[in-house]
N, C-alpha and C positions, 0 to 999 in steps of 0.2 A: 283701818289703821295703816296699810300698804297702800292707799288709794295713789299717795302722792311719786310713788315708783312705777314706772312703766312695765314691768313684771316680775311675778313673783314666781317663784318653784319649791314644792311642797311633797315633805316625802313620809310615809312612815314604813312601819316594819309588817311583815308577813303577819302577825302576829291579831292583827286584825282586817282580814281579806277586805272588808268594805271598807276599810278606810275614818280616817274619823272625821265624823260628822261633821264637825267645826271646820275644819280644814280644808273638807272637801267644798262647802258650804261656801266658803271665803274666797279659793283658788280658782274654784271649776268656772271659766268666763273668759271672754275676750282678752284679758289682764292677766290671767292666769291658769295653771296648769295643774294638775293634784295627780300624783303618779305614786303608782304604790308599791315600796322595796322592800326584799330582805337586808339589812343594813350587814349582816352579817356575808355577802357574797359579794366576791370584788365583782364578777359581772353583773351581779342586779345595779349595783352603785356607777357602775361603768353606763351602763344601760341608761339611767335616769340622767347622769350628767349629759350626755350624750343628744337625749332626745329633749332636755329643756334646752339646751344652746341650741340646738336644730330649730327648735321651736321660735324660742326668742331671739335669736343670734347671737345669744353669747350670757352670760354669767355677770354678775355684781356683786350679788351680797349669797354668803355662804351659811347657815346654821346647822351646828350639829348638835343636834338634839337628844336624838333616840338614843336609847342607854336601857339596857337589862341591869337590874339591882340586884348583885350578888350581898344580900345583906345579911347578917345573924353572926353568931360569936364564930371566931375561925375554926371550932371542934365542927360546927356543924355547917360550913362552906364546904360544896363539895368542888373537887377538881372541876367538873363539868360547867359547875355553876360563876365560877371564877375563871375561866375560860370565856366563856359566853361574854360577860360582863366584858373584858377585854377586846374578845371580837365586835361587840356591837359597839363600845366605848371610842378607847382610845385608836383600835386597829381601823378602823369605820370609820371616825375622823380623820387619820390617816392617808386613808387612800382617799378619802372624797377633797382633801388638801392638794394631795398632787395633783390630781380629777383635775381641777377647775384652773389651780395655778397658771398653767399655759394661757388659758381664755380668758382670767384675768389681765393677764401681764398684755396680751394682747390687746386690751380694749383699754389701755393704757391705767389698771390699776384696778380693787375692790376690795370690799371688810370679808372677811372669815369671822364666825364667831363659835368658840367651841364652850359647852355647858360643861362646869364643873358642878361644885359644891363645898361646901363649908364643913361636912362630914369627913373633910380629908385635912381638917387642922384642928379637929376636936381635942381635948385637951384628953377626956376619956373616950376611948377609939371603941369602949366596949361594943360590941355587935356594929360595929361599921369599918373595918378594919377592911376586907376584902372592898367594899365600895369605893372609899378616901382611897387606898390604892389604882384605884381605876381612875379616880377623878382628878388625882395629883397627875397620873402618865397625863393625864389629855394639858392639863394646865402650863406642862414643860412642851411639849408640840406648840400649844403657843409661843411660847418665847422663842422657840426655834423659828419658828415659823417667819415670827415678826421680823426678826434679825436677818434674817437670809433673804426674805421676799421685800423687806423695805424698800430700795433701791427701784423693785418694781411699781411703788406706789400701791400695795397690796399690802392692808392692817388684818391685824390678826389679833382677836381681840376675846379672852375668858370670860364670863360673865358666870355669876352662882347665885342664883337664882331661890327663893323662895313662893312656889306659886300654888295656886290654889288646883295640883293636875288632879289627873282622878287614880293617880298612884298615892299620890299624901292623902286626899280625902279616906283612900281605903286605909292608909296608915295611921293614921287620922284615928277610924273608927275602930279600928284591931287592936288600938295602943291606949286609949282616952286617958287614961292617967297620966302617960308618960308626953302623951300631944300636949297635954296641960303645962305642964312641966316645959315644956319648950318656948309653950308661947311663951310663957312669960319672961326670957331671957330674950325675945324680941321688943327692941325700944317702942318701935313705933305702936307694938302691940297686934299685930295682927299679920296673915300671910299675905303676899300679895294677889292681887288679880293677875288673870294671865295677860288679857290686854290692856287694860289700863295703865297697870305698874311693872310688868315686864315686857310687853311686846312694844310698847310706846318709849320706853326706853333705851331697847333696842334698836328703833326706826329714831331716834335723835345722836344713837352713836356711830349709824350711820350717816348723821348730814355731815357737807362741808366742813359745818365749825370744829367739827373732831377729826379734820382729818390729819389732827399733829399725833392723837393717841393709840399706843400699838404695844402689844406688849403685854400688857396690863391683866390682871384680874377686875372685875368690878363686882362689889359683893351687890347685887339688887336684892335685900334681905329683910330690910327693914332698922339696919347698922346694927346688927348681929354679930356677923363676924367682921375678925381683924388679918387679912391677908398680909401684912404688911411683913 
């Protein structure tokens, strides 16, 4: 799905030392790089920007991705675990924004894309309250983002995502009554794919034709939720 990019940079958390499969599978090649971070540590983060622009000479397109799910009613979120979420969350997108910023603005522009969710405009917040809190901070870094780095020719762009990881799958199967229950307040009916309906999505808001949009949420859900 990246073929059409001259390089890609691929990162995830301590959390699983080899790395995932996929990832590494898709990156590790003359095209690409699979580096493996604690997202939670400004010098790991510092580290990986650092050694993909060495590598490729510089930065384009940004994803943040990785996110610890402080999820359950707020009696039973602990300080630690609501912490976490925030360091790896919004704090992580953060630093890996101003990371790049410079080597964007230098190579005269590029997309940031930071991962929210739809869990942080639920209507009943029951057991997702601590998360929606993580994912709204990340959703306002965009906007900031966009607004202040415009100028640079650098978009900054939310995307909330519905996909098929192997964090929902496990939710998925811990929850089946309530997974039911969800789907079917999805129109289209189903989760998406990771590549197909999310990663291919993501590699068309970065082409050209979108480079007027910044700013934005884009719910890739299945027309679920209503950001608006």
């Amino acid at each position: 799905m990246w073929e059409q990019y001259d390089h890609v940079i691929g990162g995830n958390t301590l959390q699983r030392p080899g790395g995932d499969a996929a990832v590494v599978r898709v990156l590790d090649g003359p095209k690409g790089l699979a580096l493996t971070c604690d997202v939670k540590s400004a010098d790991d983060l510092a580290r990986i920007v650092a050694e993909g622009a060495g590598r490729f000479g510089g930065i384009d397109i940004l994803v943040n991705n990785a996110q610890e799910v402080p999820n359950g009613p707020l009696l039973d979120v602990s300080d630690e675990a609501f912490l976490a979420g925030f360091e790896s969350g919004p704090l992580a997108s953060f630093r890996l924004m101003k990371l790049v910023q410079p080597i964007m603005k230098a190579r005269g522009g590029g997309t940031i894309f930071n991962l929210a969710s739809s869990a942080g405009i639920r209507w009943d917040m029951t057991g997702y309250g601590a998360y929606g809190a993580v994912k709204q901070a990340t959703r306002v870094l965009t906007r900031a983002g966009a607004a202040e780095w415009g100028r640079d020719n650098i978009r900054v762009l939310t995307i909330a995502p519905h996909a098929e990881s192997p964090g929902l799958k496990w939710w998925v199967a811990n929850n089946p009554e309530e997974a039911q229950a969800f789907f079917k307040t999805i129109p289209l009916g189903r989760i998406g794919r990771l590549e197909e309906d999310i990663g291919q999505a993501v590699v068309a808001l970065c082409a050209p034709e979108m480079g007027y949009l910044t700013g934005a949420t884009i719910p890739l859900d299945g027309g679920q939720a209503n950001f608006d």
